[in-house]
C-alpha positions as CSV (number, residue, x, y, z in Angstrom):
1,X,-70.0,71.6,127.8
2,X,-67.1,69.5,129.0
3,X,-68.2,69.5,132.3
4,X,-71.6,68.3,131.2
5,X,-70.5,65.7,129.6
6,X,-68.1,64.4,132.2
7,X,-71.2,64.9,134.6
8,X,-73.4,62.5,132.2
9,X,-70.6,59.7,132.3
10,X,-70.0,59.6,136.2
11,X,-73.9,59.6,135.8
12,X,-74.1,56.5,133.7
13,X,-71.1,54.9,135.4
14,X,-72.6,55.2,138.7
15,X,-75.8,53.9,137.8
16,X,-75.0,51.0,135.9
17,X,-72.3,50.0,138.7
18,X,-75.2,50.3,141.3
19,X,-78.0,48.8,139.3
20,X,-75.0,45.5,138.8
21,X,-74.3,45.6,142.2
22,X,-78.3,45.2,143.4
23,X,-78.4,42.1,141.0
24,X,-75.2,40.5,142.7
25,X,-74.9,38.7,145.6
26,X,-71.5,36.7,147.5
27,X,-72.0,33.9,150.1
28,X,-70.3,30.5,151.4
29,X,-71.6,26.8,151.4
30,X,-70.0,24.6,153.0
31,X,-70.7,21.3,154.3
32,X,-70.4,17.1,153.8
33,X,-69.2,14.6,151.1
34,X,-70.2,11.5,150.6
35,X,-67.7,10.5,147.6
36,X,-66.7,7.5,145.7
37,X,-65.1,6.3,142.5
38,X,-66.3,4.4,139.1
39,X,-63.3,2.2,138.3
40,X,-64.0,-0.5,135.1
41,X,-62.6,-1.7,132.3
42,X,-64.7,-3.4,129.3
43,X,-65.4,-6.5,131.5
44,X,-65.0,-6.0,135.0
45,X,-66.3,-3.0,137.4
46,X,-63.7,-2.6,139.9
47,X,-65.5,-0.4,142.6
48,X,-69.0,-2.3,142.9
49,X,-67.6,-3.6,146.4
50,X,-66.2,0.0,147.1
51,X,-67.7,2.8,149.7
52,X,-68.3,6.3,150.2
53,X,-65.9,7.9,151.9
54,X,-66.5,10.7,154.1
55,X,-64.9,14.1,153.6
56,X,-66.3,18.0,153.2
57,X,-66.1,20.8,150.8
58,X,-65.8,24.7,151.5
59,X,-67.2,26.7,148.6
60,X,-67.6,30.8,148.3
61,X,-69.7,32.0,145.8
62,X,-70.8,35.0,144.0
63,X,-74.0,34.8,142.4
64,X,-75.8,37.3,140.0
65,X,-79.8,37.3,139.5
66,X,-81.3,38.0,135.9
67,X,-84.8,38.0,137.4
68,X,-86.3,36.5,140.8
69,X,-86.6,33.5,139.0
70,X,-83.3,33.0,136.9
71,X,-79.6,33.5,138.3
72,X,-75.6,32.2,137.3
73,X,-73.8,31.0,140.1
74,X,-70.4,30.5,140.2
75,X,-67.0,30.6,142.4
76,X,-64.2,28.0,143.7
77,X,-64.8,25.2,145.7
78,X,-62.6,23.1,148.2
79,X,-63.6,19.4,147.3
80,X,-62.6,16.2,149.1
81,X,-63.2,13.3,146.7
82,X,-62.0,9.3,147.0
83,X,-63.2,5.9,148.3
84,X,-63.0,4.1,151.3
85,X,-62.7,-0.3,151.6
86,X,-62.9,-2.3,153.8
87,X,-62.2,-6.4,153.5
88,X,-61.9,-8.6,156.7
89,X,-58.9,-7.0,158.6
90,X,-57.9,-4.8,155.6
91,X,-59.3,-1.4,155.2
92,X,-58.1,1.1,152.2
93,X,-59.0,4.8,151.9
94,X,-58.0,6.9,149.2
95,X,-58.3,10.7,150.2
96,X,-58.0,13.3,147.4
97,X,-58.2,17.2,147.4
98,X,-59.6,19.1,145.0
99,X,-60.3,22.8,143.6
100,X,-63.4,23.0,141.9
101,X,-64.5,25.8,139.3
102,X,-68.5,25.2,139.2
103,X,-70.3,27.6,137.3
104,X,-74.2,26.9,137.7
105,X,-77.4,28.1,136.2
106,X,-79.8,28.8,139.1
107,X,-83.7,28.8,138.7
108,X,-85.4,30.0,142.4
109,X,-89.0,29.5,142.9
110,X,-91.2,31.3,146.0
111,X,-92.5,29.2,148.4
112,X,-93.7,32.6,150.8
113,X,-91.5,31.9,153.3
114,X,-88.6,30.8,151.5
115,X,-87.7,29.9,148.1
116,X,-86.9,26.2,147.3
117,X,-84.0,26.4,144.2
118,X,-82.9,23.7,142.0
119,X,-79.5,24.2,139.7
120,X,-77.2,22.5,137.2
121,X,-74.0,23.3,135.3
122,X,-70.4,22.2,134.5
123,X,-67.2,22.5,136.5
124,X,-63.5,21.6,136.0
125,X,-61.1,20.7,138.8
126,X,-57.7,20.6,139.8
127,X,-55.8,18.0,142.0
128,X,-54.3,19.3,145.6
129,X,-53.1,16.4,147.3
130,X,-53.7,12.5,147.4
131,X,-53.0,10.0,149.8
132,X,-53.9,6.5,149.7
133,X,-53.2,4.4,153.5
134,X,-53.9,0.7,153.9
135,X,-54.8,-0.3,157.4
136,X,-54.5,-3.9,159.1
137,X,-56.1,-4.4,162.5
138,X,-56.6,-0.7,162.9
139,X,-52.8,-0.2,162.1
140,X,-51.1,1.6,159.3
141,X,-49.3,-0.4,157.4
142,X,-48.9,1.2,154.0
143,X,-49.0,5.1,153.5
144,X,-48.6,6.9,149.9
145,X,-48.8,9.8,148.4
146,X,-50.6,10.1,145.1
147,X,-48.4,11.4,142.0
148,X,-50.2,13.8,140.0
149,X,-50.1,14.2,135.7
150,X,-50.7,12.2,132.9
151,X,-47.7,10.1,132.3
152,X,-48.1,6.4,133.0
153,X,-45.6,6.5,135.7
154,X,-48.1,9.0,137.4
155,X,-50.7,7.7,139.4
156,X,-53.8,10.0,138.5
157,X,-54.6,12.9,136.3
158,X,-55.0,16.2,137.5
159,X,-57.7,17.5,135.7
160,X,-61.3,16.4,136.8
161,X,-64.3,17.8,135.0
162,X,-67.7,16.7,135.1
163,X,-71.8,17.9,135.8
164,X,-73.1,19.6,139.2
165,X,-76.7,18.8,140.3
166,X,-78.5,20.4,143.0
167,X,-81.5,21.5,145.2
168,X,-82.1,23.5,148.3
169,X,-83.8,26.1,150.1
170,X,-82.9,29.7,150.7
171,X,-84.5,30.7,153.8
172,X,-84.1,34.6,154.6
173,X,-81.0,34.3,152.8
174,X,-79.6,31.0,154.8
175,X,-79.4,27.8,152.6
176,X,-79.4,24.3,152.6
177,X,-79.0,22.1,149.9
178,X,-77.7,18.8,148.6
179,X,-76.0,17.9,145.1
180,X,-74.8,15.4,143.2
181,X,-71.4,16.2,141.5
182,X,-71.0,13.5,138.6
183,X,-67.2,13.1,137.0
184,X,-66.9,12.4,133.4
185,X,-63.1,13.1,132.7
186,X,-61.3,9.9,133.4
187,X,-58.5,10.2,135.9
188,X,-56.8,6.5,135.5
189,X,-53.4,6.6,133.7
190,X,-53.7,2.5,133.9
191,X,-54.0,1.1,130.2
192,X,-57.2,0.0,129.9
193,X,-59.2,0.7,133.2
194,X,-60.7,3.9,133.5
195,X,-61.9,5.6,137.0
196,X,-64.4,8.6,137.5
197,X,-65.1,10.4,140.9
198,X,-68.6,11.2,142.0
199,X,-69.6,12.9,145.6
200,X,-73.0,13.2,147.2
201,X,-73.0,16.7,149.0
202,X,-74.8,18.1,152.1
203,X,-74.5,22.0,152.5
204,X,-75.5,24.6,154.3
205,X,-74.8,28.2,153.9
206,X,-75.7,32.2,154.0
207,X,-75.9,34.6,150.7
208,X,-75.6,38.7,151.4
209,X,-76.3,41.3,149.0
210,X,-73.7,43.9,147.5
């Protein structure tokens, strides 16, 4: 009888690990940020004259389907966030590296073909590494790196948070996509003036069963 009922568990066990496993699915995005910052106080908005500065992100994922239409996605994701200006001779670029924690509710729609998807959800994210350069006539002339935590003698915050955006297609299992990634933690440790990242991002990528 022991036997039998050892049988039955492997049985069960086995089953509900394949019948997960046909539902889940792992793949990489990665691709093209376009990123800024919102910097303002009550009166003034510091970045209006700002621009996007060019960077990238690298993002597994692992991705688990409730239905054809309805899935969670979520993973880590390398971010490059920051600004770029650029004033006469004067240009100043502020490069910061992130890891993101998205975690994103998925809705897929067939198109015969392919499928054309559309998602939104949270994430929270962590400060790498910062630099900030100033550059006259092409030449460096001022070169820091950014001091992470939440004392005023720090420069920024670690922790970002914030909403992800996005739509694509998932063609035979390759994707492309573009999303919006909108910060709402504020990062400033300056009394009075508060400053939000947001990125613009192109990807492409591939998704493979379990």
């Amino acid at each position: 009888m022991k036997k039998i009922y050892s049988l039955i568990f492997v049985t069960i066990i086995v089953f509900s690990t394949t019948m997960f496993a046909q539902n889940l699915s792992l793949g990489i995005k990665a691709g093209l940020n376009l990123s800024n910052v919102i910097s303002k106080d009550d009166d003034i908005t510091y970045s209006e004259d700002l621009n996007m500065l060019i960077g990238f992100h690298a993002n597994p994922f692992i991705e688990y389907s409730f239905s054809n239409l309805f899935s969670l996605e979520g993973g880590i994701s390398l971010q490059s966030k920051g600004y770029s200006d650029k004033e006469d001779i004067y240009k100043t670029r502020m490069f910061l590296l992130y890891l993101d924690i998205p975690i994103n509710a998925k809705f897929s729609f067939d198109l015969g073909k392919a499928d054309i998807y559309c998602y939104a959800g949270p994430y929270i994210g962590f400060g790498l590494s910062g630099s900030e350069k100033v550059l006259v006539d092409s030449e460096v002339r001022y070169d820091y790196t950014i001091d992470w935590g939440s004392d005023t003698k720090d420069d920024l915050k670690r922790v970002d948070y914030g909403l992800n955006i996005g739509v694509g297609l998932d063609i035979s299992n390759f994707l492309i996509g573009v999303n919006y990634s909108w910060g709402l933690a504020d990062i400033s440790n300056f009394t009075g003036i508060k400053i939000k990242n947001y990125i613009i991002g192109i990807s492409i990528g591939y998704k493979f069963g379990l």
